[in-house]
N, C-alpha and C positions, 0 to 999 in steps of 0.2 A: 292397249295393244291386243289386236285381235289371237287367236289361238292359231299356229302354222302347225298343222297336224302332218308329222311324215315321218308315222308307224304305223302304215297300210298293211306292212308285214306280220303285225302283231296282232292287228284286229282292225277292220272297216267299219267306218259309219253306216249303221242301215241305212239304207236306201229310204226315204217316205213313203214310197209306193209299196214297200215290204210293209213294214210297220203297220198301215191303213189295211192290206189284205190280212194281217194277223188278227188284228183285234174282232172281227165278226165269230173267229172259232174260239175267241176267250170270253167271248160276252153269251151270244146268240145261238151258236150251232155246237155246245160245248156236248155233242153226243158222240159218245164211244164207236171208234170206226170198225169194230171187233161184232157191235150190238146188229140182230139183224131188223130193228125196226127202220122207218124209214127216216127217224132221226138222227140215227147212229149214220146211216148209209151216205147220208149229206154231207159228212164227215170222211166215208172214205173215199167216195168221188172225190171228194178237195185232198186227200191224197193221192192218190192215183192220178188227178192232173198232173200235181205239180210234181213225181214223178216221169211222167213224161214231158215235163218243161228240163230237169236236171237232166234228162237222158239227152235233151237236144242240144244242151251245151258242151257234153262231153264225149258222146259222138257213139252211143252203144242203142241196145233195146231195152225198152224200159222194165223187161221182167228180170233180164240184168242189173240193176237197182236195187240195193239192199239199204233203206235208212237207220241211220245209227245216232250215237250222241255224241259225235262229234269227228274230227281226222284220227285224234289218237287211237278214237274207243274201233274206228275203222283198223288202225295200224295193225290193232291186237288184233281182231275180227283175224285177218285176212294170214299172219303171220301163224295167230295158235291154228289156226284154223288146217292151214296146210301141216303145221307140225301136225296134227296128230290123223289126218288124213294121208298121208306120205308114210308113213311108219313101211319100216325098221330103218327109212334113212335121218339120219340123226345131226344134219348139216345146213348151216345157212348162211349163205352168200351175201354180203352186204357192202358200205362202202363206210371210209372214215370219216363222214363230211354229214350223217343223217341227220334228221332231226332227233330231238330227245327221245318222241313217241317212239321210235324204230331203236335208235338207240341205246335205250335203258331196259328196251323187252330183251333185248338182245343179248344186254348182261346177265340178265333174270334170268334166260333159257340157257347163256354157259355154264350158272349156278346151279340148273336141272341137268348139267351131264352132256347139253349140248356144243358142238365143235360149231367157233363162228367163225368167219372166216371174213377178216376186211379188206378190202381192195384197195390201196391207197392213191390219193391223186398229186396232183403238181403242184408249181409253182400257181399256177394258172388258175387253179380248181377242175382241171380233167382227169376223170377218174381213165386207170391205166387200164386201156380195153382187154391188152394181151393178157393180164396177169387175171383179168377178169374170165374170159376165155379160155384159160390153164386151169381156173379153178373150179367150173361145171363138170365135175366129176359124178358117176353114178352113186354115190352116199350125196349127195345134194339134193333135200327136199323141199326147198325154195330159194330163189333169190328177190331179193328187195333191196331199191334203190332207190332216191327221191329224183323227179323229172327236173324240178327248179330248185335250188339251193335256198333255204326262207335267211339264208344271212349276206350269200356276196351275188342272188340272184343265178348264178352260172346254170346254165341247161346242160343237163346231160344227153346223148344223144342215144334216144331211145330206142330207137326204130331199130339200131344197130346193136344196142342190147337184150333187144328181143328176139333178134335173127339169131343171135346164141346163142340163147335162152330154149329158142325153136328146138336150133338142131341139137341140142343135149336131151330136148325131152325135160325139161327141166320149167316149173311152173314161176313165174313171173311176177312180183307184187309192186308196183308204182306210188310211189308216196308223190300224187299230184296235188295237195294241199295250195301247195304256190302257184302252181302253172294255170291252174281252171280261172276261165276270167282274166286271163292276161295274154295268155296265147292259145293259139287254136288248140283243142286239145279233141280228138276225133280218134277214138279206143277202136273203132274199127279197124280201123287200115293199121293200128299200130303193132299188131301179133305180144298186147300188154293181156295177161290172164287177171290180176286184180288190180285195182286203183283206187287210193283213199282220197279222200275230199270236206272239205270242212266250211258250210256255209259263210261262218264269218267273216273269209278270209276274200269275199265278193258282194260284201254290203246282203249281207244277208244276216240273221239270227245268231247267236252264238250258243251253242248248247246240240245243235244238229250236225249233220253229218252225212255221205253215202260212203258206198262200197259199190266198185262195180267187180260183179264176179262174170268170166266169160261161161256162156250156157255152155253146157254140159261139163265144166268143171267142178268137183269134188270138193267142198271143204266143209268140215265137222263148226257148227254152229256154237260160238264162244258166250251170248247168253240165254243158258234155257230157262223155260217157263209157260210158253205157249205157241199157239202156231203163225205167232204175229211174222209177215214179213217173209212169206213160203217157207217159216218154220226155222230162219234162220239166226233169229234175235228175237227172243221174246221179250213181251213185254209190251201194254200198251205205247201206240205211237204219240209222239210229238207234232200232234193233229197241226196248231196253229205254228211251233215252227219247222215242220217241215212245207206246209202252205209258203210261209216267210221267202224257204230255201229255194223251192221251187218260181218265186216271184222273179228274188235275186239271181237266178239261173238264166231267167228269159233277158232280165235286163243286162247280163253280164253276155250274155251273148250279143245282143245286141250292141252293147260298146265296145266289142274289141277292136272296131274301127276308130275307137279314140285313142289307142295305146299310140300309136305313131306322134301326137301332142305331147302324151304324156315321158313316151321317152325323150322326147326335144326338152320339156323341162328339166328332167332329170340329166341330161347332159350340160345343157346351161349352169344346173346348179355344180355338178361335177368341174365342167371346165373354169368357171369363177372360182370356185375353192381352191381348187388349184393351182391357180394364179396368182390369189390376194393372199395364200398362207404357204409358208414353207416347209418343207419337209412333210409333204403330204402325196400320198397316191391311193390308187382304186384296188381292191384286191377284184380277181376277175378280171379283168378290163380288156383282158387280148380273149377273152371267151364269150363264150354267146352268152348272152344274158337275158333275163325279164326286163323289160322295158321299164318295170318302175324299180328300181331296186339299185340303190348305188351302197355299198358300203367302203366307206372313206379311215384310212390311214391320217391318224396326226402323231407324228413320233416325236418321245420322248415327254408323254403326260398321260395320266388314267385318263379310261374312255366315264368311269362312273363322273369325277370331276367334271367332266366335258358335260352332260348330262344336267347335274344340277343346277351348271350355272344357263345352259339353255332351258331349262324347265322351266329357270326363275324368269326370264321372257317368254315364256309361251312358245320355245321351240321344241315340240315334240319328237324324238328321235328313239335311237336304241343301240343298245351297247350288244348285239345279235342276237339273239332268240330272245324272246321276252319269258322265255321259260328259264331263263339262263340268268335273266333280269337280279343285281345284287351280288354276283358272284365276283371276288377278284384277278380270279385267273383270266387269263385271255381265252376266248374261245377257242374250242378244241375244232372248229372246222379251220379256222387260221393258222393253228398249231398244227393241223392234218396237212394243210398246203406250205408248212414250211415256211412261214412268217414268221420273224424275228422276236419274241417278247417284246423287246425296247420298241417295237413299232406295232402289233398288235395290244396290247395294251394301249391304246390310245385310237382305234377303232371302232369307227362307230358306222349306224347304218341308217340310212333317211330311206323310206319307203315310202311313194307316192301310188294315187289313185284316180280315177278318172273323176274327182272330186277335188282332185288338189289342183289349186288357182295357181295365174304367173303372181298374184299381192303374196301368197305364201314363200315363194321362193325367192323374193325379193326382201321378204321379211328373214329369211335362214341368211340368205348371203350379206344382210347388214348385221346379222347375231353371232354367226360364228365365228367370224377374225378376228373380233374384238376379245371374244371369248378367250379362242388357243393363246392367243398373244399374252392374255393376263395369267391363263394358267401356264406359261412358259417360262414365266417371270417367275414367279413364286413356286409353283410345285410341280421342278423339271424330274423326270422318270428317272434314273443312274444309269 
């Protein structure tokens, strides 16, 4: 049985076309893009392309483009960065639903003395705009939210939390990790001041990363060292994957005309599940969502159970963040929207990609029913 890969959420297949442009800058052109011979230099053209290939999928200018190592190492970048650039306001605006990256910095900076402040959302996964808009207050020295949810897909509606954001005068940080490569993501028009991003998450390299910072915005540089990157991350760069990043950026652009198939799949697979198995529903599902992204309710059984006995057929899935991967609580974005234990405990999330075939999701919908049905026999939830 072939392998039905659908945890695109947690990490994508590179691309070929990535892969084949990486290896010339690990083999052939491995000179320093910092060195001013014209060895070195070959190497920073190949970044500085492929800088401007990641600016054109995400809709900025390319000196706006800070590379980093990875979404999280972005998260911190852009969060410490406005902390200590914003001084004496000691405040940050966030939501109950982030990723861990956002997350767990966020616990880290209540432990330094700083006031968080979480927004909470609904049934739904809609973060509460009003309560969100009452709490840009003048001690508010950032707000951060994520664009796409990396567990039940849901989009936040950005355009409209940046017009708040505006009129408070209040700087803005977007955890777009999920969204780039899936939906249009175009930082111009959107009134967003930073935006994290994380190659792997669009068939690109895993270990890379951007930040887009809007020009003429202010933020204190998270690791020093040297003048890599207009001085805002030092450190030699990740010549070959940021090349990788850049590759996967032109191609992720170029396929977002395939998300329309790919939500058709993921609804097929949705709507059958739904059908062939009981007590089963979508968190999200009356909200806008990512096109590939379903996360699926089976109540009254562990989601890890569910898990094993799909792995042992080659169904790759995920019990919501793969950071989270092991854990037996139910996730805390489910918990945030007011999902029941008895039925978030048995939660799980298939994420697809413009890689995933209708044979893969044909192979999930003959794996999974059989699956619940046996774990509901044997190890029903209380």
């Amino acid at each position: 049985m072939n392998i039905c890969y659908l945890d695109n959420n947690a990490t994508t297949k590179p691309d070929p076309a990535v892969v084949a442009a990486m290896v010339p800058y690990l083999t052939d052109f491995y000179g320093n893009p910092s060195s001013a011979h014209r060895f070195g230099q070959r190497a920073r053209a190949a970044v500085e392309e492929a800088r401007g290939q990641v600016a054109a999928l995400v809709g900025c200018a390319e000196a706006e483009l800070i590379f980093t190592g990875g979404g999280t190492e972005s998260v911190n970048t852009a969060l410490r960065g406005l902390a200590q650039s914003r001084s004496p306001r000691r405040k940050i605006v966030t939501t109950t639903v982030e990723h861990s990256a956002t997350r767990e910095l966020c616990e880290h900076l209540a432990r330094e003395g700083w006031t968080i402040v979480e927004i909470p959302v609904n049934l739904d996964g809609e973060a509460d705009l009003a309560r969100l808009d009452a709490a840009l207050t003048d001690d508010v020295a950032a707000v951060s939210v994520m664009w796409a949810n990396n567990e039940t897909g849901v989009i936040f509606p950005i355009d409209a939390i940046a017009a708040m954001c505006q009129r408070a005068r209040i700087p803005l940080h977007v955890d777009a990790t999920q969204a780039a490569g899936k939906i249009a993501v175009d930082l111009r028009s959107r009134g967003v001041d930073l935006a994290s991003f994380a190659s792997h998450k669009f068939h690109g390299p895993k270990g890379v990363g951007a930040l887009y910072v809007r020009r003429g915005l202010r933020v204190s540089p998270h690791i020093i060292g040297g003048p890599q990157e207009r001085s805002r991350r030092g450190g030699t760069e990740n010549v070959a994957g940021i090349v990788g990043m850049g590759i996967a950026a032109e191609l992720a652009l170029a396929g977002l005309g395939e998300m329309p198939r790919v939500q058709a799949m993921r609804d097929r697979l949705e709507r059958t599940l739904l059908t062939l198995v009981a007590e089963t529903s979508v968190n999200g599902a009356k909200s806008p969502r990512l096109p590939n992204t379903s996360n699926i309710n089976f109540a009254a059984i562990e989601a890890e159970a569910i898990l094993l006995l799909l792995s042992e057929q080659n169904v790759c899935a995920s019990a919501g963040a793969a950071c989270s991967s092991g854990s037996l609580e139910p996730s805390h974005v489910l918990r945030a929207m007011g999902v029941p234990d008895r039925i978030a405990h048995g939660a799980i999330r298939f994420s697809l990609s413009r890689f995933t075939t209708e044979a893969e999701i044909d192979q999930a919908i003959d794996v999974v029913p059989p699956v619940i049905a046996r774990l509901r026999a044997v190890l029903p939830v209380g």
